[in-house]
N, C-alpha and C positions, 0 to 999 in steps of 0.2 A: 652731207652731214650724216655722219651714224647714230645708230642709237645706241651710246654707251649703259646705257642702266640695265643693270642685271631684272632679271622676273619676279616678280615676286611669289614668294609662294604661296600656294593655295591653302590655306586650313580648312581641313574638309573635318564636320564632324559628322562620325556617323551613330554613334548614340552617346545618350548622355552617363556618365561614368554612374555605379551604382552609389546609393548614398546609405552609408550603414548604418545601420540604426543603435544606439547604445543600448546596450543592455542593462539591467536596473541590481538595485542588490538581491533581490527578492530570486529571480529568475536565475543569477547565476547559481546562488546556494541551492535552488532548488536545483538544476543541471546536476549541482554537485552531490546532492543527496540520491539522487535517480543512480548514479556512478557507483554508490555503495552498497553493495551488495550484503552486507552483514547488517545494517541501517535497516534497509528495503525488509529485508528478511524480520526484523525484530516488528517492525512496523505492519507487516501481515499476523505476525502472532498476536498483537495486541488487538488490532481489530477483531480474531475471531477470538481473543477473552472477551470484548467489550460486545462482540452481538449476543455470544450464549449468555451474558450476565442480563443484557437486558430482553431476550426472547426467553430465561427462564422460565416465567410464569409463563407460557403459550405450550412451551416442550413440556412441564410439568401436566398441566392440564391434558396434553394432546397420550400423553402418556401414562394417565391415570395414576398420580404419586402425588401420595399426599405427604406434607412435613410437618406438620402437626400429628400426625399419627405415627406412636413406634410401638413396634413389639417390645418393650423392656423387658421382657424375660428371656428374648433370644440374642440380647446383646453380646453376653458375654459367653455364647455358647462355643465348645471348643469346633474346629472344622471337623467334618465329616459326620456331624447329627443333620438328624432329618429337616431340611425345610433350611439349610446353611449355604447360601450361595454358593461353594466351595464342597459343598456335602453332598451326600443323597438326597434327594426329590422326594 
């Protein structure tokens, strides 16, 4: 008597397949925002309006300027008088 049955074959596994994680809506748009470079860019401008607006008063102080106090009679002076940012010292 022969043995007619074929072999069977072996299923080898050697790891488990990776299992992908979905990604959310949050994470994609944000991906997608990181990709935009003109985005990215306006989004740095805005942060350093919003730190100098709120470190004002610290740079004022650090910097000896006061906003309550103005010279009103050097307001309207033309450039090049004495003491004219723009003028002679």
């Amino acid at each position: 008597m022969t043995n007619t049955t074929a072999p069977i074959a072996r299923l080898e596994l050697k790891e488990k397949p990776a299992v992908k994680r979905s990604e959310s809506l949050w994470s994609k748009g944000f991906k997608r925002l990181l990709r935009d470079k003109l985005t990215m860019s306006a989004i740095i401008v805005l942060a350093i309006i919003s730190s100098l607006a709120l470190l004002g008063p610290i740079i004022s102080e650090t910097l000896n300027l006061n906003v309550l106090r103005s010279d009103t009679e050097q307001i309207l002076q033309p450039i090049g008088t004495p003491g004219h940012p723009l003028g002679r010292v």
